[in-house]
C-alpha positions as CSV (number, residue, x, y, z in Angstrom):
1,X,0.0,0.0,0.0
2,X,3.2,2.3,0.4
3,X,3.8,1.5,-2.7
4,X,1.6,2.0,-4.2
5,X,0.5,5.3,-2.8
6,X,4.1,6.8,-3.8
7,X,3.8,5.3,-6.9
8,X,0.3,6.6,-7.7
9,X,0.1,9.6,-5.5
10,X,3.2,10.6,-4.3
11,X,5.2,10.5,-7.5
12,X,2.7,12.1,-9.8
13,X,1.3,14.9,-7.4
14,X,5.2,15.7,-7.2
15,X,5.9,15.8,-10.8
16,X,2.6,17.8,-11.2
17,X,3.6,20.0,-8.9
18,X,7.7,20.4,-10.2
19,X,6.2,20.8,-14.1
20,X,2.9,22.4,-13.8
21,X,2.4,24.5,-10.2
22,X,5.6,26.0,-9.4
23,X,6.3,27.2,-13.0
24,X,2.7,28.6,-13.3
25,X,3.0,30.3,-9.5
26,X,6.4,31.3,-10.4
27,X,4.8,33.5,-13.5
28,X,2.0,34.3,-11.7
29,X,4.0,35.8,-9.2
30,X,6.1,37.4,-11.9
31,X,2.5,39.2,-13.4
32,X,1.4,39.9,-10.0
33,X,4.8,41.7,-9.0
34,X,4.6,43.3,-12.9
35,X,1.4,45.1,-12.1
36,X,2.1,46.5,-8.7
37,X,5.4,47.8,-10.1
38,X,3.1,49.7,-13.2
39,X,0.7,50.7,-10.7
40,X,3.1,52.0,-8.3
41,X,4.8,53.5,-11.0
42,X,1.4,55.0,-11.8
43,X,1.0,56.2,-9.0
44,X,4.1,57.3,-8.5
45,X,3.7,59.5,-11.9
46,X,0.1,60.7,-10.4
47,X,1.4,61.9,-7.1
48,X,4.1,64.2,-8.4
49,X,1.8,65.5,-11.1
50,X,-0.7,66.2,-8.5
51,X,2.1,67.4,-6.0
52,X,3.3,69.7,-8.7
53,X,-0.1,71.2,-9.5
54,X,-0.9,71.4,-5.8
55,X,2.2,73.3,-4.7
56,X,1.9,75.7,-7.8
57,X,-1.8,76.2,-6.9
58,X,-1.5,76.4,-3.4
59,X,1.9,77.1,-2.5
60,X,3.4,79.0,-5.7
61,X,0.9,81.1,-6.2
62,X,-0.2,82.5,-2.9
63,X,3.8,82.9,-2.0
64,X,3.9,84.7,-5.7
65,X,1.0,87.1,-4.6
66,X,2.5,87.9,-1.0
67,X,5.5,89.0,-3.0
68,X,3.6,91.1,-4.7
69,X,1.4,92.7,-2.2
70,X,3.7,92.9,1.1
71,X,5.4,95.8,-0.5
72,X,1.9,97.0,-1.2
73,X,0.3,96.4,1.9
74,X,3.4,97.4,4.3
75,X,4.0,100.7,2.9
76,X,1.0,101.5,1.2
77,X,-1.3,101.1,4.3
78,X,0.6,100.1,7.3
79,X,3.0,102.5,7.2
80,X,1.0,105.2,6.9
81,X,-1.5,103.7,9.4
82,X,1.0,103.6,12.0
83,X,2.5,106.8,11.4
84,X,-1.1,108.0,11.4
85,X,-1.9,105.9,14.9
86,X,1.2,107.5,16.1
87,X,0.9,111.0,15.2
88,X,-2.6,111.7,15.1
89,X,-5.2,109.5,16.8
90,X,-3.1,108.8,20.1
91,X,-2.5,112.3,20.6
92,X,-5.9,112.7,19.9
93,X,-7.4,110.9,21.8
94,X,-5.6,111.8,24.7
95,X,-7.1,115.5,24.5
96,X,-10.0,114.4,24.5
97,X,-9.5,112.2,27.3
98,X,-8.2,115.4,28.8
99,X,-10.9,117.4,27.9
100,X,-13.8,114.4,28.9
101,X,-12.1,114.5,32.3
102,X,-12.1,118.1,32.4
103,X,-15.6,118.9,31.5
104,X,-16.5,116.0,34.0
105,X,-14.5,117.7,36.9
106,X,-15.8,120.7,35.9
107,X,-19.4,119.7,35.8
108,X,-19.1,117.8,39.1
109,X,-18.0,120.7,40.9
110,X,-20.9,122.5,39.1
111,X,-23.4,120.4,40.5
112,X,-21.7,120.2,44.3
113,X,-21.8,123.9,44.1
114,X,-25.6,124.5,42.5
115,X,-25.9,121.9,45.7
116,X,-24.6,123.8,48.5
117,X,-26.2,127.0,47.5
118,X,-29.8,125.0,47.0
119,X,-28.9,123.6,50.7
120,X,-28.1,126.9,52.0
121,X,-30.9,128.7,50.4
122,X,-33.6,126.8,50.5
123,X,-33.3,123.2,52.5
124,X,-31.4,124.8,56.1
125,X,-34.1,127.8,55.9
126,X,-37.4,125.0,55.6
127,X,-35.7,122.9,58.2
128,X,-35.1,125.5,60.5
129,X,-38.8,126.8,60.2
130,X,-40.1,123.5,59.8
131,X,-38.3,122.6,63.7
132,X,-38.5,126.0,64.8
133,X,-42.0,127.1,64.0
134,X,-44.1,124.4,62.0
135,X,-43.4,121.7,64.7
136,X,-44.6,124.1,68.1
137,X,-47.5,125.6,66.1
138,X,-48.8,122.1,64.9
139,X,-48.4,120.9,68.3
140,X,-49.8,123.6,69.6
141,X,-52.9,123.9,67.2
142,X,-53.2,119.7,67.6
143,X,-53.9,120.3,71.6
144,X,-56.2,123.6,70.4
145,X,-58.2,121.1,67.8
146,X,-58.3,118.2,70.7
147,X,-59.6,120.5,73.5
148,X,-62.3,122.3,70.6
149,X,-63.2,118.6,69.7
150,X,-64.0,117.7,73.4
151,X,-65.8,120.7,73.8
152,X,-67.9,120.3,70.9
153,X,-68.4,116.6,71.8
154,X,-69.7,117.2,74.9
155,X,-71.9,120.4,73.2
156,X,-73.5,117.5,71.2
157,X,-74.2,115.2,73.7
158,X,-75.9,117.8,75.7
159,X,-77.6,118.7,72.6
160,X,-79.0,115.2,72.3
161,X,-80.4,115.2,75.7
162,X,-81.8,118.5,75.2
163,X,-83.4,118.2,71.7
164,X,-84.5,113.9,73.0
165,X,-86.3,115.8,76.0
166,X,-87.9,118.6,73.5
167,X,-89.1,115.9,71.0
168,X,-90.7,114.0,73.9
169,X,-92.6,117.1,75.1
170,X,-93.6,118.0,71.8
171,X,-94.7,114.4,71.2
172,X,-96.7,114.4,74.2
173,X,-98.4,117.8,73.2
174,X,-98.8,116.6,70.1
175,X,-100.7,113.2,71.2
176,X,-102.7,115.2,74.0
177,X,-103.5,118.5,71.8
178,X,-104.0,116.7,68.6
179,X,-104.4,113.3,68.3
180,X,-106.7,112.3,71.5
181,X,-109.4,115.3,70.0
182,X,-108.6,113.8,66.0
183,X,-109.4,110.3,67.2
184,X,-112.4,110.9,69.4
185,X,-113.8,113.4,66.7
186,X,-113.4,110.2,64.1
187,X,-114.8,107.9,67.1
188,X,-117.5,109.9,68.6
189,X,-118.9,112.3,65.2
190,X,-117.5,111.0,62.3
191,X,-117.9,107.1,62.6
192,X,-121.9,107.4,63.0
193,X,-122.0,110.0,60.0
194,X,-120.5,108.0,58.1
195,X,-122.7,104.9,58.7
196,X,-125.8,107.0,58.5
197,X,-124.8,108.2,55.5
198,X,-123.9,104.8,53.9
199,X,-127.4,103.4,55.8
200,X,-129.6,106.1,54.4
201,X,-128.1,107.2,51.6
202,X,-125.5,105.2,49.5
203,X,-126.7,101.7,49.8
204,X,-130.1,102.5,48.3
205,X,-129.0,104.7,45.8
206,X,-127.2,101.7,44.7
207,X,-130.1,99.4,44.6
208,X,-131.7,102.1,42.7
209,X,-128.7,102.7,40.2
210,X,-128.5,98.7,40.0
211,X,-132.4,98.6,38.9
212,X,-132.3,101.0,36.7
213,X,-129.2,99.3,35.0
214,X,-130.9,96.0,34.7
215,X,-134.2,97.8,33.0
216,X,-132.1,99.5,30.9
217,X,-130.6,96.1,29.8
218,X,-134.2,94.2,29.6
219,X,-135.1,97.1,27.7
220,X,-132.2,96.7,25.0
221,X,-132.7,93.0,25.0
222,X,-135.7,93.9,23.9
223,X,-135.5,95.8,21.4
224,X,-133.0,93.6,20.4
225,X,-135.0,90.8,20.1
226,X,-138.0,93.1,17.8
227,X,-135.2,94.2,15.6
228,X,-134.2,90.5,14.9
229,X,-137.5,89.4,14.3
230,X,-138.7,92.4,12.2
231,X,-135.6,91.8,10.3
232,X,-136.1,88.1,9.7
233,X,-140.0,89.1,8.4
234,X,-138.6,91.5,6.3
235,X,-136.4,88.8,4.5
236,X,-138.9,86.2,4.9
237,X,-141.3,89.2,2.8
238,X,-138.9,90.1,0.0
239,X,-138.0,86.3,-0.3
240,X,-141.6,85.1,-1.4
241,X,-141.9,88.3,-3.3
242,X,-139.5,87.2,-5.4
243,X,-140.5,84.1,-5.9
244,X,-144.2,84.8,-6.5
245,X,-142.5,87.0,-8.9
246,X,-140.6,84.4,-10.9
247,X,-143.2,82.1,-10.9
248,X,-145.3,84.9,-12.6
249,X,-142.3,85.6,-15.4
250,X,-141.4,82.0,-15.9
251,X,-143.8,79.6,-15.2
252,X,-144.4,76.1,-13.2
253,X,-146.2,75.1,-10.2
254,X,-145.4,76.7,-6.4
255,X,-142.4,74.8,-4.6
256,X,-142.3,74.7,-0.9
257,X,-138.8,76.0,0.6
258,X,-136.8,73.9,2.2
259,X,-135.5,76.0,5.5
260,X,-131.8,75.4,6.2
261,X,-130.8,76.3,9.3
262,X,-127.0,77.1,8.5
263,X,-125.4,78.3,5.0
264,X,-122.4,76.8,5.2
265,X,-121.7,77.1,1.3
266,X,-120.6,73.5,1.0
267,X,-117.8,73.6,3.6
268,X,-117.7,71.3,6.8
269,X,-119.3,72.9,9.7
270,X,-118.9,72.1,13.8
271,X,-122.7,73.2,13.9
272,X,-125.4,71.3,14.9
273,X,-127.9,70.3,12.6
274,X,-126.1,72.8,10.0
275,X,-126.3,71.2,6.2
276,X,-124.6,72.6,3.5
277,X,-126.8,74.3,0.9
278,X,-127.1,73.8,-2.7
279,X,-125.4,76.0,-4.4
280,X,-127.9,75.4,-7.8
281,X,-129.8,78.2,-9.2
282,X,-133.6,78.7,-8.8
283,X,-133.7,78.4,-12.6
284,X,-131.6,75.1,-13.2
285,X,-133.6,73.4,-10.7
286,X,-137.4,74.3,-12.2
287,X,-135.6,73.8,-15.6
């Protein structure tokens, strides 16, 4: 079995491997190694182009430009700036600083002075009256004003029980003097008048007013009731007039009316014993 597996294994996976593998590896390696060489080369050859075109664009160019405007920019403005910082707007500035702390000194001792003469003419002269004379009068007018307002209390209260005592005199003249008399003249005089008079005088010209008021009302009930009923002859009269006189113009024999108690012209009626009439002529029913 050794044998046999050098002989049919061993042996011809090593000449495979001596003819076929390593040469094709070895030249596979050689492509391989052939390529990353090109593309290194490549990229080699792309680097330094795009180096070059970088460092003109970015490097070159804006060193090219400072060349060009340093010269411009140091002595065409900062030169003249700083000789103009320098010569003109420190020194100005300082006088005005100068004169900003100088109108402020000046205004401060303005004010402390408009201050002191306001306190001396007008706050010490108002304090001094105000302790001096304001404060003794007020207190004195305050004990004034509390001794007047006792006084006038006390005025009132006796006032009260002077003007209580003269309303209870007056009200006791008043209900002796006037209203005992007034309520025995109602109680004694006018309380019998008055029922004689309403006795003997206003209850029967009632009755008679109420009499005469119901004949007055029979009376137009009455003549009422004629005017209804000479009405309804009158009608009944010019109704068979004129039907004696259209049986004279046209002809045919006398027909008895037939009384309706309600016209109701052919509409519904709540009435009792109401019928609707005909609404046919005189002349389509004889016809």
């Amino acid at each position: 079995m050794a044998r046999l597996a050098v002989n049919l294994v061993a042996a011809p996976a090593g000449w495979l491997f001596r003819t076929v593998l390593a040469p094709l590896g070895r030249g596979v390696g050689r492509v391989v190694r052939g390529i990353g060489t090109g593309i290194g080369l490549a990229a080699q050859g792309i680097g330094f182009v795009l180096g070059r075109v970088l460092w003109a664009v970015f490097v070159r160019t804006p060193a090219t430009l400072w060349r060009l405007l340093h010269p411009l920019l140091r002595y065409g403005l900062l030169a003249p700036g700083s000789w103009l910082y320098r010569n003109a707007l420190t020194p100005l500035g300082h006088a005005t600083a100068w004169l900003g702390r100088a109108v402020g000194a000046a205004l401060t001792a303005l004010a402390r002075g408009l201050g002191a003469l306001v306190a001396v003419l007008f706050v010490v002269p108002v304090v001094w009256a105000y302790r001096q004379v304001l404060t003794p009068l007020g207190r004195a007018l305050a004990v004034v004003a509390r001794e007047i307002g006792h006084a006038v209390g006390h005025a009132w209260r006796a006032a009260g029980f002077v003007s209580r005592a003269v309303g209870r005199g007056l009200k006791w003249l008043g209900r002796n003097l006037v209203g005992r008399p007034l309520r025995w003249v109602y109680a004694a005089l006018l309380t019998p008048v008055g029922h004689w008079v309403r006795d003997t005088v206003l209850r029967p010209a009632g009755r008679a007013v109420r009499g005469v008021g119901r004949i007055a009302a029979d009376a137009a009930r009455g003549a009422g009731h004629a005017a209804r009923e000479a009405l309804a002859s009158a009608r009944e009269t010019v109704r068979n007039a004129r039907q004696e006189a259209w049986r004279a113009l046209v002809g045919g024999s006398p027909r008895e009316r037939v009384e309706h108690r309600a016209r109701t012209l052919g509409s519904t009626t709540t009435a009792s014993g109401a019928v609707p009439a005909p609404e046919i002529s005189l002349s389509k029913t004889e016809g």
